[in-house]
C-alpha positions as CSV (number, residue, x, y, z in Angstrom):
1,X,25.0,42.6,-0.5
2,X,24.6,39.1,-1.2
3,X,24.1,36.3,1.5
4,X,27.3,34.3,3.0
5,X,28.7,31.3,1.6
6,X,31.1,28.7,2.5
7,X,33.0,26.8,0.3
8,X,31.6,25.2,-2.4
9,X,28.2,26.5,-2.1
10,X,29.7,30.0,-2.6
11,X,31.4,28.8,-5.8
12,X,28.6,27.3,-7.0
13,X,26.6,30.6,-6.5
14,X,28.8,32.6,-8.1
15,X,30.4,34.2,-5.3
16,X,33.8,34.6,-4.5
17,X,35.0,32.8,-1.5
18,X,37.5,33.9,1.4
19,X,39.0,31.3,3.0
20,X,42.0,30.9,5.7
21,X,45.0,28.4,3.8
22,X,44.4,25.7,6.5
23,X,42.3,22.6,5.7
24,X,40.3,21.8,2.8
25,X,39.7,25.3,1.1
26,X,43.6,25.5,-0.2
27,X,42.6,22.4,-1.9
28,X,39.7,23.7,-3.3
29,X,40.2,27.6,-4.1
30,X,42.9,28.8,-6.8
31,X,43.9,31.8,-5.0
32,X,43.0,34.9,-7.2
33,X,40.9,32.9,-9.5
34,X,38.3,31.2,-8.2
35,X,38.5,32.9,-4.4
36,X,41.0,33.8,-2.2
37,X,43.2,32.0,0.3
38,X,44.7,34.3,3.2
39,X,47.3,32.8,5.8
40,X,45.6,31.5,9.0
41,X,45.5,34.2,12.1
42,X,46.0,37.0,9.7
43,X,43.3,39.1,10.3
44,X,44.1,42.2,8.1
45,X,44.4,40.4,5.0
46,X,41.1,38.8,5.7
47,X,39.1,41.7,5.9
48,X,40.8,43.4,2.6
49,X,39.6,40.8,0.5
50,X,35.9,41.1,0.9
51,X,36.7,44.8,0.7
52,X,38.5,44.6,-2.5
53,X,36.2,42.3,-4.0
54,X,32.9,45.2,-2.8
55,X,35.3,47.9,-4.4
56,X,35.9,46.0,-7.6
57,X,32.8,44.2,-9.1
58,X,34.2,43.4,-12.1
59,X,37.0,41.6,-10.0
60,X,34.0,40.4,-7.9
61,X,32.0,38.7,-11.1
62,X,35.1,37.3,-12.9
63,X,36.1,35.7,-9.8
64,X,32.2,34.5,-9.4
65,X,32.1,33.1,-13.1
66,X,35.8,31.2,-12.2
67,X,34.3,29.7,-9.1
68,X,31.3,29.0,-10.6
69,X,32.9,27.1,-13.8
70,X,35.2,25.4,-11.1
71,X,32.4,24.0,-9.5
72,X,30.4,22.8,-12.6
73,X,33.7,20.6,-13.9
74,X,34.8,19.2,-10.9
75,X,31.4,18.4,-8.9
76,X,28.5,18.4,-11.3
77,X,26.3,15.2,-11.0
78,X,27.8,14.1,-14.7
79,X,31.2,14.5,-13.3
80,X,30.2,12.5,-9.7
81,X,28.4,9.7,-11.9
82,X,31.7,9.1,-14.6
83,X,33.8,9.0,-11.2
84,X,31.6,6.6,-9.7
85,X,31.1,4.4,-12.8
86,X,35.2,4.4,-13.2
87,X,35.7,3.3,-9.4
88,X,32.9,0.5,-10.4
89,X,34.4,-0.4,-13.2
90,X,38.0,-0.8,-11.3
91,X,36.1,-3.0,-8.7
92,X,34.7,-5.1,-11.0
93,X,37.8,-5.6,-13.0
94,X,39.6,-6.8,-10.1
95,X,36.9,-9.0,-9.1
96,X,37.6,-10.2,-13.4
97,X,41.4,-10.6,-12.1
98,X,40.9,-12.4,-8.8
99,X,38.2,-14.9,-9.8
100,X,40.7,-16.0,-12.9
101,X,43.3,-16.7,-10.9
């Protein structure tokens, strides 16, 4: 069985996460595709979905590559660097509009 994960370090290991709908995993996880989202406090559902995922590893590695592919287009350091060059870019821009005025 493979180690535990949270979040975005599961994704990014291939493995499907489990996470509650409360907070920041439903902004993260696309339930069914890249993890799954269970409502908060329901115990039962939480504990069939690591099942289903042990019974089913081809669910279990489609799931894996999702989260995985997830991860690489949304948070890899080429993606963090354009996102920070755009914000840079804004700031000076403004700076351009203010000092012209």
């Amino acid at each position: 069985m493979r180690r535990k994960c949270r979040g975005n370090r599961g994704h990014g290991l291939s493995i499907p996460v489990v996470a509650t709908r409360r907070g920041g995993p439903d902004g993260v996880i696309t339930d069914g595709v890249d993890g799954f989202l269970v409502p908060t406090g329901d115990a039962e559902v939480m504990a069939r979905r690591p099942v289903l995922l042990y019974n089913n590893p081809g669910l279990n590695r489609a799931i894996g590559r999702s989260a995985r592919l997830m991860v690489e287009s949304r948070y890899s350091e080429d993606v963090a660097s354009e996102a920070f060059h755009e914000v840079y870019r804004a700031l000076l821009s403004a700076r351009e509009f203010v000092a012209s005025r």
